[in-house]
N, C-alpha and C positions, 0 to 999 in steps of 0.2 A: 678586239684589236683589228683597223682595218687591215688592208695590203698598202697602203698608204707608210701608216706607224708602222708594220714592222719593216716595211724597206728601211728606215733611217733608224731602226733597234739591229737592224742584221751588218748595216755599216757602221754601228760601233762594238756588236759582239766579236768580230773579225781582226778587231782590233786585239781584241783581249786574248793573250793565247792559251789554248786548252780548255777553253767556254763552248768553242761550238767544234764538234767534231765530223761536219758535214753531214749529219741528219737532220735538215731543216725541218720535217715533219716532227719528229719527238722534242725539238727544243721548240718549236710551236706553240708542241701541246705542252711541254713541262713551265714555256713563261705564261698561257691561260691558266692552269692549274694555278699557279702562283698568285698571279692576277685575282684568280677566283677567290685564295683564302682571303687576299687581303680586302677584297674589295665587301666580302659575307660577313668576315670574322670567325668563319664555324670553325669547327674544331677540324682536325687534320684528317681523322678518321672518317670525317663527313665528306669527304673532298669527291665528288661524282666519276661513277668507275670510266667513263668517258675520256675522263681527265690521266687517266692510269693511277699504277697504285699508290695509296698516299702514304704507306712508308716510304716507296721509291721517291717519291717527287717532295717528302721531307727531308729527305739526309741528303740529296741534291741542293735542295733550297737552303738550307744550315750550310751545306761546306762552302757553294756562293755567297753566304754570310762570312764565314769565317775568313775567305782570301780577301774580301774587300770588292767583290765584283758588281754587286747591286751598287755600291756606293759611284763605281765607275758611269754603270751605264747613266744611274738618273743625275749626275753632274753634268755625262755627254750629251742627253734629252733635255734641261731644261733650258727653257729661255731663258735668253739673256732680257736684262730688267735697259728699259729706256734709260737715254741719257738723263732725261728731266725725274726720274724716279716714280713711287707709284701713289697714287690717295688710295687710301682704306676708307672705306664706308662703313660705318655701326647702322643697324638699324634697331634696335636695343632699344623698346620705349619700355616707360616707368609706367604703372598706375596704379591708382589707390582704390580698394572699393570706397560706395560713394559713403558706407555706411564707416569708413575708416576717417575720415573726417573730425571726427570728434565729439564726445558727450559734451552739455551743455558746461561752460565753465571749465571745461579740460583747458593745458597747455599743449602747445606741440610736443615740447621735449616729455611729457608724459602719455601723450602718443606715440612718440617715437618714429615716425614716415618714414618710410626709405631705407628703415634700418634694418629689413628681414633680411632672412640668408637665402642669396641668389641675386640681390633687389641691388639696386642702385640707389642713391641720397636724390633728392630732388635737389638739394642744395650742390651737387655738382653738374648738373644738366648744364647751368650757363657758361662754365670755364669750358664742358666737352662741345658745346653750342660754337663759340668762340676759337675754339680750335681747329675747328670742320669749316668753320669760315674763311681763315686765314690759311688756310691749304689751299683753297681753290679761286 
C-alpha cells in the first residue's frame, strides 16, 4: 500500500471510533498483515514475523469482522461506478480438438461439442456474440 492509499484509508479510519487508537505504525503494519493473508491465502500461522504475531493480528482481524468495520472502510474506498454504467468483457473462447470433430458418419448430438464440464455450447457463442454487440 502506497502513502497515497493509506492517506484516504486513514481518513476513513478516523472516522470509525475505536479502530484507530493513534498508533499509525502498528495499524500499518496490522492492515499489511491483513492485506497479506488475503491477497496469499496462506494460512494465519504462516503470516511473516515482520508482519507481528499471527494470533495477535487474527483476533484483531475477527473482531474488525465482527463490528462491521472492514465492510465500512471498503464501501468508503470504492469507486463510484459512472453515470452511463459499466461493459464487462469475456474473453472466454471455446475450442475443440481438431481430432473432436467427428468419426466418419458420426452425428453432432453423438459427439456432443460444447457439452464438457467447464466448456461452453458453440451453440451459444452467437446469442453471447450479439450481446457484446449491443452493449457497445
Amino acid at each position: 500500500m502506497d502513502d497515497a492509499q493509506w492517506a484516504s484509508l486513514m481518513l476513513v479510519m478516523q472516522q470509525i471510533p475505536r479502530a484507530w487508537k493513534r498508533d499509525e505504525v502498528a495499524l500499518r503494519r496490522f492492515i499489511a498483515a491483513a492485506l497479506w493473508i488475503c491477497r496469499t491465502g496462506a494460512p494465519w500461522r504462516d503470516l511473516p514475523e515482520a508482519l507481528g504475531p499471527w494470533s495477535t493480528v487474527y483476533h484483531r482481524w475477527r473482531r474488525w469482522c465482527l463490528r462491521g468495520w472492514w465492510e465500512l472502510i471498503f464501501e468508503a474506498l470504492r469507486p463510484s461506478l459512472p453515470a452511463d454504467g459499466l461493459i464487462l468483457l469475456d474473453s472466454t473462447t471455446c475450442k475443440a480438438h481438431r481430432a473432436a470433430s467427428g468419426a466418419a458418419g458420426s452425428t453432432a448430438a453423438a459427439e456432443a461439442l460444447g457439452r464438457s464440464r467447464g466448456g461452453c455450447a458453440p451453440s451459444s457463442m452467437p446469442a453471447l456474440m450479439a450481446r457484446a454487440v449491443s452493449c457497445g
